[in-house]
C-alpha positions as CSV (number, residue, x, y, z in Angstrom):
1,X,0.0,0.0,0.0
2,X,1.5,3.4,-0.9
3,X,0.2,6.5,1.6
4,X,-0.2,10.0,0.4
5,X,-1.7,13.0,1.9
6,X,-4.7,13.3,0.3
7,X,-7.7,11.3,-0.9
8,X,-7.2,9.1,-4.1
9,X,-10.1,8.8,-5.9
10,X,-10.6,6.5,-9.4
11,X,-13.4,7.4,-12.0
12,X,-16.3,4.9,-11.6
13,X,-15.6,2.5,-14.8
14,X,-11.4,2.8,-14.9
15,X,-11.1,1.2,-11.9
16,X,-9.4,-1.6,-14.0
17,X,-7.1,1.3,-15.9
18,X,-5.7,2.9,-12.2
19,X,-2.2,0.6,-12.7
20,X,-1.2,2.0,-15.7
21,X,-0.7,5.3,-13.7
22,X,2.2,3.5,-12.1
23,X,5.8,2.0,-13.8
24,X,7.2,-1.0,-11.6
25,X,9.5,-3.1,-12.4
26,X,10.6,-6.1,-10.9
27,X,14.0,-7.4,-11.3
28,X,14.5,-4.7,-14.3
29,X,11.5,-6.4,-15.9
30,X,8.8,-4.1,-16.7
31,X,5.5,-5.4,-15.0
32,X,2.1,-4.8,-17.4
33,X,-0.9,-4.0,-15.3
34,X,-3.7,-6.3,-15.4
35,X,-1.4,-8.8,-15.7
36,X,1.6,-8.8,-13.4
37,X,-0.3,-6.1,-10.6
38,X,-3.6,-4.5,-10.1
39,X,-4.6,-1.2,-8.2
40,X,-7.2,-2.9,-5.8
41,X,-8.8,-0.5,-3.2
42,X,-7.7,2.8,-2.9
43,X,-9.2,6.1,-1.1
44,X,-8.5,7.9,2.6
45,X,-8.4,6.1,6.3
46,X,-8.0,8.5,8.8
47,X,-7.0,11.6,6.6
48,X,-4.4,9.5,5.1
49,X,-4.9,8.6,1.6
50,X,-3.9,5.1,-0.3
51,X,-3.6,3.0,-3.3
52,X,-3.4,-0.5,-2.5
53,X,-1.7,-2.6,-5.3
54,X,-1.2,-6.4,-5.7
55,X,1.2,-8.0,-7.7
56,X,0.5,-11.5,-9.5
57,X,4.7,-12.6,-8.7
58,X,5.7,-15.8,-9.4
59,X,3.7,-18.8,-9.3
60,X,4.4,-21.1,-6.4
61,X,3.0,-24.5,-7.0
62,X,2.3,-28.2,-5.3
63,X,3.3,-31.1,-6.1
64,X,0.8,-31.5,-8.7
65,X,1.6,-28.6,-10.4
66,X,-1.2,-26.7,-9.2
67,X,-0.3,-22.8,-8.4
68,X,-1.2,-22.5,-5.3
69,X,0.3,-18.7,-4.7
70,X,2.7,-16.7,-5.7
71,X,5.9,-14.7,-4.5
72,X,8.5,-11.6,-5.4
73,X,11.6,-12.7,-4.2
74,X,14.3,-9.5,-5.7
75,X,14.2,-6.0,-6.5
76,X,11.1,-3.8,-7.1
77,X,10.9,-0.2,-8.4
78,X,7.4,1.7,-8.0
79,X,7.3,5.0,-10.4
80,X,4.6,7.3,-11.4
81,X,3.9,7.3,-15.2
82,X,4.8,10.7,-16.7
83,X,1.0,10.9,-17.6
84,X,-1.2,10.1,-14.5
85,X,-4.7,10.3,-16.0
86,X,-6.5,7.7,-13.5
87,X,-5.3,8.0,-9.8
88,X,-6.8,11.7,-8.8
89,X,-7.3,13.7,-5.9
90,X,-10.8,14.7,-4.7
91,X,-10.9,18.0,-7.0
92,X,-9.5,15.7,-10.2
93,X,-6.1,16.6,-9.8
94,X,-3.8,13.9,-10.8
95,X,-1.3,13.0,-8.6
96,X,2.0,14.9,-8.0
97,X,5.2,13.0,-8.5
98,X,7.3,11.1,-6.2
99,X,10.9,10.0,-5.9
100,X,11.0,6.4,-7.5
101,X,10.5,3.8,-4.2
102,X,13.3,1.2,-4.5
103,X,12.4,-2.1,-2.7
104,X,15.9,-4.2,-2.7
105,X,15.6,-7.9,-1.8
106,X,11.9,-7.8,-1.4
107,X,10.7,-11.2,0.0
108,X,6.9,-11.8,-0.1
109,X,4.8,-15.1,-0.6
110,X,1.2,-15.8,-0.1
111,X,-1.5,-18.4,-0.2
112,X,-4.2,-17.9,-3.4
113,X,-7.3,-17.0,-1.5
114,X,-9.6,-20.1,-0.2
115,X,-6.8,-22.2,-0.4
């Protein structure tokens, strides 16, 4: 979840189009969103705002082959696009820029949900 200080609101019907207002890479592999990461909840808690993303990673698998999660396991680089058009604040501005956030050695793994 990234934290700013102001409300981040989406357009009712691009919900699905909010990722392409962020570059990441991961290992120095451009990530596509809708594929590889989705924005999925977004929006202010306590005067804080937030865009919550979640990455697809790596598929982690039983012994039957079946993917039953995923993982990131290196380096990840989350950028603003140079055009924002999706991710606004409350008045419709897009969002400001930020310095790049450089994850080294990130570690994560998870279950897929239900399993």
């Amino acid at each position: 979840t990234l934290y700013f200080g102001e409300e981040i609101t989406v357009d009712e019907g691009l919900e699905a189009l909010a990722g392409n207002d962020f570059v990441i890479t991961y290992e120095g592999d451009k990530l596509v969103n809708g594929k590889d990461y989705a924005v999925v909840n977004w929006g202010v808690d306590d005067g804080i705002g937030f865009v919550t993303i979640r990455f697809k990673g790596e598929d982690i698998k039983d012994d039957d082959g079946n993917r039953i999660g995923g993982k990131l396991d290196g380096d990840l680089v989350i950028e603003l696009a140079s055009d924002v058009e999706y991710l606004t604040d409350k008045a419709g501005n897009a969002l400001k820029a930020f310095d790049a956030i450089e994850l080294d050695n990130v570690n994560i793994s998870y279950n897929n949900p239900g399993v």
